[in-house]
C-alpha positions in Angstrom: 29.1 23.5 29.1 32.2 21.5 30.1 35.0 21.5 26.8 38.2 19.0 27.2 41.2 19.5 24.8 43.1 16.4 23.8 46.7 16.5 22.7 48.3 13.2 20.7 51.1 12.9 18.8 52.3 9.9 17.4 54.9 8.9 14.5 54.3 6.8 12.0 56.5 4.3 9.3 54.7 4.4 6.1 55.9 2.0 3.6 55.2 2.5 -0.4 56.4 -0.5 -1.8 57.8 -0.1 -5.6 58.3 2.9 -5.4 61.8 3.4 -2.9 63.8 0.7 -0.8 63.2 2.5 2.3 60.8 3.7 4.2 59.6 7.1 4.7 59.1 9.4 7.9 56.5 11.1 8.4 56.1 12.7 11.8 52.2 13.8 12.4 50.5 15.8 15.7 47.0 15.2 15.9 44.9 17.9 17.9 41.8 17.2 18.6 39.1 19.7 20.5 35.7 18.2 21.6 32.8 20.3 23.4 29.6 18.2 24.2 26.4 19.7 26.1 23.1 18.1 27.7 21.1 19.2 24.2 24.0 18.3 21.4 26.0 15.8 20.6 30.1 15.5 20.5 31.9 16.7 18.3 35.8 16.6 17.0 38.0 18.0 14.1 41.4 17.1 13.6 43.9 18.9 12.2 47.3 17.6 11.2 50.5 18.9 10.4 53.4 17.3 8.5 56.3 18.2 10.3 58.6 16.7 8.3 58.3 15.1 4.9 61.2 13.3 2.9 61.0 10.8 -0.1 62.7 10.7 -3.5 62.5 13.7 -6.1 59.8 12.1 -8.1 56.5 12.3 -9.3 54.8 9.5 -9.6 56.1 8.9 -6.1 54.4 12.1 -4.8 51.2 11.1 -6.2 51.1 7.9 -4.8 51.9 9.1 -1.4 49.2 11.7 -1.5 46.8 8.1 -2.0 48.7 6.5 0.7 49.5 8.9 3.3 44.8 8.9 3.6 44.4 5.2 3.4 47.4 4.6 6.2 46.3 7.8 8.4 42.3 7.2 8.3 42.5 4.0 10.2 44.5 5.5 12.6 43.1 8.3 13.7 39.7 7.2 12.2 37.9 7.3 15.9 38.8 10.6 16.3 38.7 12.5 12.9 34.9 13.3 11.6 36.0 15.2 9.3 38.2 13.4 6.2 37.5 16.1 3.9 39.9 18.4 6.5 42.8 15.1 6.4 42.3 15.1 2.7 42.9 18.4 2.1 46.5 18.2 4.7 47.2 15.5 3.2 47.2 16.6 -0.7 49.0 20.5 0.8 51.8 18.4 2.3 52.7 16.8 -0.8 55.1 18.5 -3.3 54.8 17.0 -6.7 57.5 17.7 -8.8 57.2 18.9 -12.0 60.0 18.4 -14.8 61.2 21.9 -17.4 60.9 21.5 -20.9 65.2 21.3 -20.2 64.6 18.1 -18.5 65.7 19.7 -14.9 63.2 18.8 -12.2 61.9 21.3 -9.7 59.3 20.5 -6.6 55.5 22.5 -7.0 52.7 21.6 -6.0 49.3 20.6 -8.5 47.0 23.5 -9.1 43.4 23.0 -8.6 43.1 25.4 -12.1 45.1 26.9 -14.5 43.8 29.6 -16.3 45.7 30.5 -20.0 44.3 33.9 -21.2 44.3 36.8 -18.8 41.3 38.6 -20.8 38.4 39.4 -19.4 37.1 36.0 -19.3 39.9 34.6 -17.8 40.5 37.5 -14.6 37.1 37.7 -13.7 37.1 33.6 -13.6 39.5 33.4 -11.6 38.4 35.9 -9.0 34.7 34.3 -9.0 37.2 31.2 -8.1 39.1 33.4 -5.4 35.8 34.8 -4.1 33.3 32.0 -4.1 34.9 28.6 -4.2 38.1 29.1 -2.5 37.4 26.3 -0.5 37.6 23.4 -2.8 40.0 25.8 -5.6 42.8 26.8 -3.0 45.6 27.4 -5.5 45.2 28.5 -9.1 47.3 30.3 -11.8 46.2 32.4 -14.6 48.9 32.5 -17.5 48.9 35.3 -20.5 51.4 35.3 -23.3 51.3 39.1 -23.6 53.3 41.7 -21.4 49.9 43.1 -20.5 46.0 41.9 -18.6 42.9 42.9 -20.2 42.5 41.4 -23.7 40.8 43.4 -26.2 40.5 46.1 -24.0 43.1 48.9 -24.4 42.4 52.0 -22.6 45.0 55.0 -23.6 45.4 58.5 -22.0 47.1 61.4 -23.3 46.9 65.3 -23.1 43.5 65.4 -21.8 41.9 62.3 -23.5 41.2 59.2 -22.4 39.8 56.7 -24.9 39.0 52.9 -25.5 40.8 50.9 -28.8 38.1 48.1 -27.7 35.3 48.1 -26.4 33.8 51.0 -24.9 31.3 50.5 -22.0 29.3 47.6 -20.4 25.9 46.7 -19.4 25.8 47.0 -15.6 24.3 43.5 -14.8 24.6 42.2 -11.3 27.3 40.3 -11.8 29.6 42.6 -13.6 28.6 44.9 -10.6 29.5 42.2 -8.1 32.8 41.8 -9.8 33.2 45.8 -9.8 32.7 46.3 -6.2 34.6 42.8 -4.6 37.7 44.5 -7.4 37.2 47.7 -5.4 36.1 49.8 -7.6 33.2 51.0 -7.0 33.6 54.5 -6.4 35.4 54.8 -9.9 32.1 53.3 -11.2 30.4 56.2 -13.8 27.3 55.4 -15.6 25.6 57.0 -18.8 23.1 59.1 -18.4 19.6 56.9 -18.9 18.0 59.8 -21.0 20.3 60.2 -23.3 19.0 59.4 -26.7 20.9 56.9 -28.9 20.2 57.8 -32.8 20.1 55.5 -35.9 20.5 57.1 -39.6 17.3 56.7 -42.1 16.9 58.7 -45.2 19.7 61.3 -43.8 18.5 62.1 -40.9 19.4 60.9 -37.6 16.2 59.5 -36.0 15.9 58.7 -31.9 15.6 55.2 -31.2 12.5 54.6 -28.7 13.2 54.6 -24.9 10.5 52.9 -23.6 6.9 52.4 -24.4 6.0 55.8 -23.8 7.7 56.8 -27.1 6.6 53.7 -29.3 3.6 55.8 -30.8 6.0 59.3 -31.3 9.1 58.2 -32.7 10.0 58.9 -36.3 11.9 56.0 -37.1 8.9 53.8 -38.5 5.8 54.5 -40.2 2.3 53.8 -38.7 1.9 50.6 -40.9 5.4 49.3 -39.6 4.7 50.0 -35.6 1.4 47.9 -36.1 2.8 45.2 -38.1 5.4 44.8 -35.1 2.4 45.2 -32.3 0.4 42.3 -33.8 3.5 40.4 -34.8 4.9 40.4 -31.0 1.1 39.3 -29.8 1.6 35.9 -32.2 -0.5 37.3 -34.9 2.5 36.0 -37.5 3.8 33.0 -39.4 4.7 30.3 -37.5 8.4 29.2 -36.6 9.8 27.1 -39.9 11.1 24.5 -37.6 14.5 24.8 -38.1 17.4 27.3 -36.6 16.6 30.8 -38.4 18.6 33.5 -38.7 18.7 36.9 -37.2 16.8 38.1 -40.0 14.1 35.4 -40.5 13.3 35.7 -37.0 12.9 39.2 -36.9 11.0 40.1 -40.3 8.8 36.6 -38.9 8.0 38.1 -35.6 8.0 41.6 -35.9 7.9 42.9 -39.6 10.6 44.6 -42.0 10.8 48.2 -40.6 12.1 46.8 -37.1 14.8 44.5 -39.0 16.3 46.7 -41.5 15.8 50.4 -39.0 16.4 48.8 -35.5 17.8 45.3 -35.4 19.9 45.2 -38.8 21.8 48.4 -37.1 22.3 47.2 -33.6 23.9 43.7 -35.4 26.3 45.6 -37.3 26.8 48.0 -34.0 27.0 44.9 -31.4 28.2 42.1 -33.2 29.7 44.0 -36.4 27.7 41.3 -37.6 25.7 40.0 -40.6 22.3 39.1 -39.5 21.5 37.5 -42.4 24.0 34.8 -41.3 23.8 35.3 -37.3 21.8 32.3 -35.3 18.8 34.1 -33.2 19.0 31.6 -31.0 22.7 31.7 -30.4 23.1 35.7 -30.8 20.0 36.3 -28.8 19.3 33.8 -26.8 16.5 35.4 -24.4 14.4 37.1 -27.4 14.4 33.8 -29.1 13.1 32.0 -26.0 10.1 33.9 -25.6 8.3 32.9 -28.7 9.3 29.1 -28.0 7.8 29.1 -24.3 5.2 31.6 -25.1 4.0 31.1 -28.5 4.7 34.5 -29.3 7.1 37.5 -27.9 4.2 39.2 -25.1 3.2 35.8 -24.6 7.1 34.7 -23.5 7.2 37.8 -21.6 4.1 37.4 -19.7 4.8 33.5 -19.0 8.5 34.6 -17.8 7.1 37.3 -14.9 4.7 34.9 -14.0 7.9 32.3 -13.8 9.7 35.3 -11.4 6.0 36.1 -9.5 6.0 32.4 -8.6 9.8 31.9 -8.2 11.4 35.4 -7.2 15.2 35.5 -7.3 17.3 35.5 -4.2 17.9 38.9 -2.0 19.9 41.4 -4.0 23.6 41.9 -3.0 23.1 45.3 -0.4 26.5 46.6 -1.9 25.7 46.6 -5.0 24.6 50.1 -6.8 21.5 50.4 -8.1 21.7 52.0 -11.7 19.3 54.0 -13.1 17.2 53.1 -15.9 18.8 51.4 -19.4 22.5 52.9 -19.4 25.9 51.5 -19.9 28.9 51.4 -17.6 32.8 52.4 -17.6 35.2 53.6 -14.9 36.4 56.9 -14.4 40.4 56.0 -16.1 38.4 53.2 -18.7 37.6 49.6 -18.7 40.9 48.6 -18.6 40.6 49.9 -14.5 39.0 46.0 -14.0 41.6 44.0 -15.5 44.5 45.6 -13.6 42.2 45.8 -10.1 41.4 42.4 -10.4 45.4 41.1 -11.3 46.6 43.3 -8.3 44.1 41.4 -6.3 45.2 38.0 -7.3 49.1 39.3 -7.6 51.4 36.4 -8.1 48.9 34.5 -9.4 48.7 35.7 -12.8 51.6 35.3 -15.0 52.6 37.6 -17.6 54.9 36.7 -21.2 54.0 32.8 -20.2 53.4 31.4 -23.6 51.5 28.0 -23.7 53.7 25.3 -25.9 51.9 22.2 -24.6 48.7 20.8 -23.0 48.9 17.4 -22.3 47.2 14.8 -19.8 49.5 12.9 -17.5 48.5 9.1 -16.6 46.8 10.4 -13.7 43.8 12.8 -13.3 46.4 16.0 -14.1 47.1 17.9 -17.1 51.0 19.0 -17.7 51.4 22.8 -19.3 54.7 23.8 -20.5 55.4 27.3 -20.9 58.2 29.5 -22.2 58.9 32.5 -19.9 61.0 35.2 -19.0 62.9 33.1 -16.9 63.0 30.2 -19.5 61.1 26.7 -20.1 58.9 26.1 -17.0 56.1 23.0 -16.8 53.2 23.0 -14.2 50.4 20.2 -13.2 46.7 21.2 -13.1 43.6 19.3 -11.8 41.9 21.7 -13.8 42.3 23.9 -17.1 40.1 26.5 -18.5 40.8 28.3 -22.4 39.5 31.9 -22.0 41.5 32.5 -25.1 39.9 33.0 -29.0 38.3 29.6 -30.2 41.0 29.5 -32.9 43.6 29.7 -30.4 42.0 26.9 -28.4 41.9 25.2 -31.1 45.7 25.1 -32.0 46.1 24.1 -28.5 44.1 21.2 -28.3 44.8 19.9 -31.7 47.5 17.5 -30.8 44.8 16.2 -28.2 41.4 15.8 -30.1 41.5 16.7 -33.7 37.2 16.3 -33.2 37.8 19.5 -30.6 39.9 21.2 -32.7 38.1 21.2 -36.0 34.5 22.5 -34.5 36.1 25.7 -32.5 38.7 26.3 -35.9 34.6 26.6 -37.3 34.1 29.8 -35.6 34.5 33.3 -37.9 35.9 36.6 -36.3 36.1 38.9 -39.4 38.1 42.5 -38.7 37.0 45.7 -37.3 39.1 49.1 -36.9 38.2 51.7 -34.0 38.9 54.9 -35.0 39.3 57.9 -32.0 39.0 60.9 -33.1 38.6 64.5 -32.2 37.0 67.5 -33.5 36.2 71.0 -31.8 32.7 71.7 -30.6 32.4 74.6 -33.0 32.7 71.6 -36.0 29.1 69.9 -34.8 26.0 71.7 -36.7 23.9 73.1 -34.8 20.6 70.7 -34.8 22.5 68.0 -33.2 23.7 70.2 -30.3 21.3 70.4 -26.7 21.9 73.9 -24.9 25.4 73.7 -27.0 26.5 70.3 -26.4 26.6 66.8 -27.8 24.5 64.7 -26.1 23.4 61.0 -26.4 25.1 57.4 -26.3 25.8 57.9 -30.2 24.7 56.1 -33.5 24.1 53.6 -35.9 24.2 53.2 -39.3 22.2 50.7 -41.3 24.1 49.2 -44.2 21.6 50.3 -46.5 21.8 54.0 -46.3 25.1 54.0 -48.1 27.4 55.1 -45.0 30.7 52.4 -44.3 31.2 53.7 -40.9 28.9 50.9 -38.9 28.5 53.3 -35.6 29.7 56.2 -33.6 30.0 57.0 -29.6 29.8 60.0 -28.6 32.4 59.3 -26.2 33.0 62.5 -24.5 29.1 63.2 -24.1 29.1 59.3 -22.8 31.5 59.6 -19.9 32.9 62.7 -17.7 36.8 63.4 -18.2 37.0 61.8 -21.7 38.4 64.8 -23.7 39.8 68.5 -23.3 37.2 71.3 -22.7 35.4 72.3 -26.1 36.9 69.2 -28.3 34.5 66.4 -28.8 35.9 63.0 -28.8 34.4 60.3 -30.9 35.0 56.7 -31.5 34.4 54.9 -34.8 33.7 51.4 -35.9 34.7 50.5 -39.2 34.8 47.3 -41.0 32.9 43.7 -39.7 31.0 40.5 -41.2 30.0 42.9 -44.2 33.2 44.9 -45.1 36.1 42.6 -44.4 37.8 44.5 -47.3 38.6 46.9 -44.4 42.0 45.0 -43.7 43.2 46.2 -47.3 42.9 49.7 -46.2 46.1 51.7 -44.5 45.2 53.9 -41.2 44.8 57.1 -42.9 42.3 55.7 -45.5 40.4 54.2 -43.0 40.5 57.8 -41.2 39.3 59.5 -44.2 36.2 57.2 -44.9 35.1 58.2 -41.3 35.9 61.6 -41.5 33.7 61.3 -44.4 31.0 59.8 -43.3 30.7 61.7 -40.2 30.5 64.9 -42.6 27.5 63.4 -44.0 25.5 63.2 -40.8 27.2 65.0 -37.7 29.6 67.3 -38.8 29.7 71.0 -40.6 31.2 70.9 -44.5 33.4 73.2 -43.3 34.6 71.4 -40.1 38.6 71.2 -40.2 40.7 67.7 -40.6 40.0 65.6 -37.0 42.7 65.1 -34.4 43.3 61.5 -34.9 44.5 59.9 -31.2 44.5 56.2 -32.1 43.4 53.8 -34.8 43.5 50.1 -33.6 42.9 47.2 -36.4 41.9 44.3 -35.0 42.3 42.0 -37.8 40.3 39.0 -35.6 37.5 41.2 -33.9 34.1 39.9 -32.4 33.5 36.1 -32.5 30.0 35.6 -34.8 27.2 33.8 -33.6 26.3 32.5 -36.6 23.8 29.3 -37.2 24.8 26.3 -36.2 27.3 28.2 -33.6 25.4 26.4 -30.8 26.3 23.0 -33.1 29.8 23.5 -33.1 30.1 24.3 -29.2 28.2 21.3 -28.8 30.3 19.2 -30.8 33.7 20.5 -29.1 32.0 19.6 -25.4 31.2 16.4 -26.6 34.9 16.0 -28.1 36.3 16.9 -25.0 34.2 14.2 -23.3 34.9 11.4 -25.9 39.3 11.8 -25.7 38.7 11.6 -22.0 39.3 15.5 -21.4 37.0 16.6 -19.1 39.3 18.6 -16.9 39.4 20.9 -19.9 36.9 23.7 -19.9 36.5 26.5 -22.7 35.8 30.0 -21.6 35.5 33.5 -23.0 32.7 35.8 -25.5 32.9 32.9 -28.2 31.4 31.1 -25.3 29.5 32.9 -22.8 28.3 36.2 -25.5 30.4 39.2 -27.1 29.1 41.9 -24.7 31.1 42.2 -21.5 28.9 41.9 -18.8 28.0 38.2 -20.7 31.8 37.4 -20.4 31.3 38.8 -16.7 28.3 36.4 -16.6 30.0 33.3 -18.0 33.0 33.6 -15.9 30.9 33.4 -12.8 29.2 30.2 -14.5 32.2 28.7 -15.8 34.0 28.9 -11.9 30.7 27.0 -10.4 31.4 24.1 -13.5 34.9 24.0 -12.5 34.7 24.3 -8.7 32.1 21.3 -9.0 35.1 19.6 -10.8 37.8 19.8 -8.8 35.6 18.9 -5.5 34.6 15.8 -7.5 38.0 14.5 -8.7 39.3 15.7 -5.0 37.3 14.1 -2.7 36.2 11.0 -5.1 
């Protein structure tokens, strides 16, 4: 196969007239490397390089020499150049557009493809689903947080022996939060719950195993006969029919599958999920997957039956080899806590993500850019974006984007997070009676507590049965919700009342009468907790896309749980889904 390399350079005068009385020089080398063959046809690349750029300190000027710099260059080396999308792309890296400080001092940077504000979950994991599968059309991004610290809600402390969470506690291990655990590099600080371990909800005193599987559907003591076969025939259709209208939590659930599985099962895992009301939460927003069932199937089994047909038919694509293979229905952590993946992912991206940058202003410029000024550490600093996505709470984002659409701003100010406290504390192993110890220890995931068995505490995890290296030897450590949708009275309350009622409630169920006063590592109030999915949630989303659309704003995306779903691994989820939106975006508005 015979290969030729062809060298060229050439210099060029390229005249913007408006914009500066002289012309500027731009000196360009072209290389171009064809290979042909009896069986294929030519082909060529070319790749240029600005060796020397020089024009006025100005903006508008940059931009409009990014658009000239391709319509005077194409022609040129038009016969030799296949590839524009490569010329494109030299072009727009070779232009510095300056951007002018809040202090009115300009300073040359380029445009980011995205800007991230919020370095939460959310916002980390979308920008390494940017970093690992669209880094060729998103080259450059930043992600901005206005606290000194990554991670969001989750707050992992350590301390003489303990290690516990002030957030949340543990993940689903979905594919993509796996993916996003190993490409981080953690996946050899990856621990998983044990799949046996039995979760417990209270009922008439006693804590009562929830079912594991359908092996244990006949056995378990949580319903009565009557109530198991009101569910069986329920989930095969034999029930009312939908009302026709978005139901709640509730309505769906007594509908489908009777009143035991509402108020002993689902009314428990709301509170314990959501801290949620689900007499006020949208099925379809809040579960999402249950709900769709009944409408493609006519009933639950039906849904379910239709849907592995769907995947029989239609099989997903080849599992990700690297990915670990977990065992059964458990949850997920890392050996030091959650907050391992926020920090491995921000070392990852390094200078990238910007910490005590507080967002002042989002506005769009004349062009296809959106200007944020900042106040940092090292003063008033503004920054140009192609793209922008919120991963912060709706009523944050809604602040922001007031002075921008009042529509967009009024539907995510909609959106309720009422307050929850988590309370660690630790008690020794002598203070747990006896029944709920297995060959002397704790064991299972934890419990729940129904609101109607009188106890305010809405769950407990057994966090030191949960996970290995959580608490000294012979100490138990446990982690309490208090507060939610249906006790937002819990704000009133100082720490050590809010210790007390859980101390009291966990002598009503777990502990010994005589069990001493508990070690109290941390109590963290969140006065803004868990965004609720409640009806017409799906509405008001709706209504701020649309409101985004309508003031022109479409470089603006919204991100995070209010979004995507309050459990991590759907933040995980939506932050891979939200990088494919705004990858598709930027290629769009690039190469338009």
């Amino acid at each position: 196969m015979g290969k030729a390399l062809l060298a060229a350079s050439s210099s060029l005068l390229v005249s913007i007239p408006g914009c500066i009385p002289s012309s500027i020089s731009i000196s360009i080398s072209i290389s171009t490397t064809s290979s042909s063959s009896s069986s294929s046809s030519s082909s060529s690349a070319a790749c240029l390089t600005l060796k020397s750029l020089k024009f006025a300190n100005n903006a508008a000027l940059g931009r409009q020499l990014e658009t000239h710099l391709m319509s005077s260059l194409v022609p040129c080396i038009g016969r030799t150049c296949k590839n524009r999308r490569q010329l494109s792309v030299a072009a727009k890296q070779a232009v510095a557009v300056p951007s002018t400080t809040a202090e009115g001092s300009e300073k040359e940077s380029q445009v980011y493809d995205c800007v991230i504000v919020g370095a939460g979950i959310s916002g980390l994991c979308t920008a390494q689903a940017l970093s690992t599968k669209h880094s060729s059309t998103v080259g450059s991004l930043l992600v901005t947080e206005a606290r000194d610290r990554v991670g969001g809600n989750i707050i992992t402390r350590e301390e003489n022996g303990y290690l516990w969470e002030e957030g949340p506690n543990s993940f689903q291990p979905n594919d993509s939060m796996l993916t996003m655990t190993v490409d981080s590099g953690l996946k050899d600080e990856l621990v998983l719950g044990d799949p046996n371990a039995p979760r417990f909800v209270l009922w008439e005193g006693k804590l009562r195993p929830v079912p594991a599987g359908p092996a244990d559907l006949l056995f378990f003591d949580l319903m009565s006969t009557l109530g198991k076969l009101r569910a069986g025939f329920g989930a095969l259709g034999f029930r009312p029919s939908p009302p026709g209208r978005e139901e709640s939590v509730e309505e769906f659930v007594r509908r489908n599958l009777g009143d035991e599985v509402f108020e002993r099962l689902i009314e428990p895992f709301c509170s314990g999920v959501y801290a949620g009301d689900p007499t006020n939460l949208s099925m379809k927003a809040a579960f999402g997957k249950v709900w769709k069932l009944e409408e493609v199937g006519g009933s639950i089994i039906g849904g379910t039956i239709k849907l592995l047909q769907e995947k029989k038919r239609n099989p997903p694509p080849p599992r990700d080899p690297r990915l670990p293979k977990p065992k059964g229905q458990t949850v997920g952590s890392f050996r030091k806590g959650l907050i391992a993946l926020p920090q491995a992912i921000a070392a990852k991206l390094g200078e990238k993500v910007k910490l005590k940058w507080k967002l002042l202003s989002l506005e769009k410029t004349s062009g296809l850019h959106y200007k944020l000024v900042y106040e940092t550490p090292d003063g008033p600093k503004s920054i140009l974006a192609k793209a922008v996505v919120l991963t912060v709470p709706s009523y944050i984002a809604s602040n922001i984007l007031r002075p921008l659409s009042q529509a967009v701003a009024t539907s995510l100010s909609r959106f309720y997070y009422p307050p929850v406290a988590a309370v660690s504390i630790s008690y020794p192993k002598e203070a747990i009676r006896e029944e709920r110890l297995v060959d002397g220890e704790l064991t299972g995931f934890g419990q729940l507590h129904p609101r109607s068995q009188g106890i305010e505490t809405l769950g407990t995890i057994y966090s030191s049965s949960l996970f290995p290296g959580r608490a000294p030897k012979g100490r138990v450590l446990l982690l309490n919700y208090i507060g939610g949708a249906t006790n937002p009275q819990i704000l009133s309350k100082g720490e050590d009342a809010i210790v007390g009622s859980v101390d009291r409630d966990l002598h009503k169920i777990l502990l010994k009468p005589e069990s001493p006063s508990p070690h109290v590592l941390g109590v963290r109030i969140w006065p803004q907790a868990i965004p609720q999915f409640c009806l017409g949630h799906l509405d008001n989303l709706e209504q701020a896309y649309c409101g985004l659309k309508d003031a022109d704003l479409e470089g603006i995306f919204l991100g995070g749980n209010y979004v995507a779903g309050v459990a991590l691994g759907r933040c995980v989820e939506g932050a891979y889904e939200s990088a494919e939106v705004v990858s598709k975006y930027v290629n769009a508005i690039t190469y338009a």
